[in-house]
N, C-alpha and C positions, 0 to 999 in steps of 0.2 A: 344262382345262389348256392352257398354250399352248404351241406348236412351230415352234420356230426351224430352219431350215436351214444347215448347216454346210457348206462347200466344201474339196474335199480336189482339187489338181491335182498328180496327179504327175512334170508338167515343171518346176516352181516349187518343190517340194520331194517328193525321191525317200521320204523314210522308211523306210530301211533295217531299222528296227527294229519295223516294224509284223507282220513274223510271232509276233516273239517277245512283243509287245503283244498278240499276239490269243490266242494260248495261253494267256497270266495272264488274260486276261477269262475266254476258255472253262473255266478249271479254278477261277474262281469268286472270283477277287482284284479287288477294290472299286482298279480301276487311273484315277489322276487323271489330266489332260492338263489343258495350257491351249491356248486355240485364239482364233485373231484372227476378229473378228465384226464386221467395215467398220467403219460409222459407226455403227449398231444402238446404242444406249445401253437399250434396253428388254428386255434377257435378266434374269429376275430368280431366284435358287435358287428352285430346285424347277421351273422351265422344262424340257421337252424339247428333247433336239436329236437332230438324222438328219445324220450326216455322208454328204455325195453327192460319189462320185466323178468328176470330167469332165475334159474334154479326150482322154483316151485309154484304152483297152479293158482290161482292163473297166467299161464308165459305170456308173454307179446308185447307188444308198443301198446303206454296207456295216457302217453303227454306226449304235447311236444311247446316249443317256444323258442326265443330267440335269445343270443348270446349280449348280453349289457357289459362284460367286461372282459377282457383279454385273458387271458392261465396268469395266474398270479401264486406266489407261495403262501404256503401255511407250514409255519412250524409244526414237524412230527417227528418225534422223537423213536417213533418204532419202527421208521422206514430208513433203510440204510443213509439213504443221500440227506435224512434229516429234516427234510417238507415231502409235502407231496402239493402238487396241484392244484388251483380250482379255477373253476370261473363260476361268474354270476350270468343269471339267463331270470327273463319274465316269463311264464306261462302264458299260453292263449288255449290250451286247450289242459284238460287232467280230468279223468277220471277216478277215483276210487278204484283202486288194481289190489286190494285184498277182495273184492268182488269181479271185478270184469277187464277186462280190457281193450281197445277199440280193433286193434288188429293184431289176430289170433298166434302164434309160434306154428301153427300147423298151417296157415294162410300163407306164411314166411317161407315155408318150404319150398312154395312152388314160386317159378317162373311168372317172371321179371326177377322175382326179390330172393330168390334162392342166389344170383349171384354175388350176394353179400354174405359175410359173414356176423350172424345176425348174436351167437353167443358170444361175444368179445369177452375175455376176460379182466378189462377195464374198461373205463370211458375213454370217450376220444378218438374213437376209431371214426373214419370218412366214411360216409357212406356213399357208394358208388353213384355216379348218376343215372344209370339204369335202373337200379333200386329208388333210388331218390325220386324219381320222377313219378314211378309207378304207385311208391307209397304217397307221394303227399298227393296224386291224384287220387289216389282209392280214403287219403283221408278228409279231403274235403268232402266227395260223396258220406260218407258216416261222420261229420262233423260238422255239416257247413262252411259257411265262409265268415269266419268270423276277423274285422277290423286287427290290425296290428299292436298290440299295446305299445303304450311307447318305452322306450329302450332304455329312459331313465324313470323309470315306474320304481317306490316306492315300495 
């Protein structure tokens, strides 16, 4: 399977509503988002993603879930080409990342998953499969194993 990297900067957008987003994950609600992926045209359903927190404390991966629809456009008027990107993804896992996150930026550093470049300055970046491996092993262990939501989740 493949795993995308997703960028979540909370100077660039606060997401006010991500306590109450994480309480419907944790109580087991198949919760959709759409999320901008740069220039990435290669996220395909059924893809992973790891949303990583940066720029400010707490850093690290604090979701992940799977991709429900291909990079599609969205009109935007402030970026050169005119759109930028997105796809749709369901959550199966999200924490609350103005408080915590499941795995650390300083966890990140070390081997296995240092061979990724974990500050992307957009979404969409691959993550490696030596990274990959090593994170969704180490995030089952702090996560469980929680069922797949389905891919056309609501």
């Amino acid at each position: 399977m493949t795993a995308f990297l997703l960028i979540w900067s909370p100077g660039k957008w606060p997401w006010p509503e991500l306590p109450d987003v994480a309480r419907r994950v944790a109580a087991g609600v198949a919760v959709t988002d759409a999320w901008g992926c740069g220039s990435s045209r290669s996220l395909m359903p059924g893809d992973r993603v790891f949303v990583h927190r940066v720029a400010q404390a707490p850093r690290g991966v604090f979701a992940s879930g799977y991709v429900t629809r291909a990079p599609y456009e969205v009109p935007d008027p402030t970026r050169k080409r005119g759109f930028r990107l997105c796809i749709d993804f369901v959550y199966d896992w999200l924490v609350d990342a103005h408080e915590s996150v499941v795995v650390t930026r300083d966890e990140l550093r070390a081997h296995p998953f240092s061979v990724q470049t974990w500050d992307a300055q957009s979404s969409g970046t691959i993550i490696k499969p030596m990274a990959e491996g090593a994170l969704d092993k180490l995030w089952r262990e702090r996560t469980g194993h929680r069922p797949r939501p389905p891919l056309h989740a609501a």
